[in-house]
C-alpha positions as CSV (number, residue, x, y, z in Angstrom):
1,X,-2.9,2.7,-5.7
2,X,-0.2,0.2,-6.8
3,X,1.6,-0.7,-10.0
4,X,0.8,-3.8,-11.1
5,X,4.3,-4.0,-13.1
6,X,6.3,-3.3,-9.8
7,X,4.7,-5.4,-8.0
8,X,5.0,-8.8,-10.9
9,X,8.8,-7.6,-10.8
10,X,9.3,-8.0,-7.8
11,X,7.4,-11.8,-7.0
12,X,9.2,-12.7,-10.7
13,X,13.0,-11.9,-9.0
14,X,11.8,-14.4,-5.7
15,X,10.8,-17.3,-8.5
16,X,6.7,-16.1,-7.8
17,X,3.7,-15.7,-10.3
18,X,1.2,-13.0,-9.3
19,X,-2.3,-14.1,-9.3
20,X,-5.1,-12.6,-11.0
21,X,-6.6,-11.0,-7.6
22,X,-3.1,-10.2,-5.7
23,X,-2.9,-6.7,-7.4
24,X,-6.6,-6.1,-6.4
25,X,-6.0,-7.3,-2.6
26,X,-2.5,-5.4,-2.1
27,X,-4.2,-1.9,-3.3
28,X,-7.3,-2.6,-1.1
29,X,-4.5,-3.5,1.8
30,X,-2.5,-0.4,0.7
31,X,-5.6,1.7,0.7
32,X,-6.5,0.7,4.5
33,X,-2.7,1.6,4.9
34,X,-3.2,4.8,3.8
35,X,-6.9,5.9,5.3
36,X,-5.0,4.8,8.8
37,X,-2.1,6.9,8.6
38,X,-4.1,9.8,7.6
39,X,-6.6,9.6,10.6
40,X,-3.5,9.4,12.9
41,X,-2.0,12.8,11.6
42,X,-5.2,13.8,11.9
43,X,-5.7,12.9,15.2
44,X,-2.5,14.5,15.6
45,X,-4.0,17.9,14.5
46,X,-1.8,17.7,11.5
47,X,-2.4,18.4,7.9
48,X,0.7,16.9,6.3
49,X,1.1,12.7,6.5
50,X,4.5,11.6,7.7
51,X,6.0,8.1,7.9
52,X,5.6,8.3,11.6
53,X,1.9,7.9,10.9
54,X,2.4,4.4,9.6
């Protein structure tokens, strides 16, 4: 759900490392993210996801 790359760019321009289990957490996280917004626009008797749903 993520790339791993982006996101070890990103910590390395703030001075970070990433940690063997961050990439695993932050796509779980981003999954969650995801599975919300979608029940929302379907609550919303919608069929397309929009960043209002976030």
């Amino acid at each position: 759900m993520i790339v791993q790359s982006h996101v070890k760019e990103v910590l390395a321009k703030m001075g970070l490392r990433c940690g063997g289990d961050f990439c695993d957490a932050l796509a779980k996280k981003c999954e969650g993210l995801v599975k919300d917004a979608a029940s929302r626009c379907k609550e919303n008797k919608r069929q397309t996801v929009y960043g209002c749903d976030c």
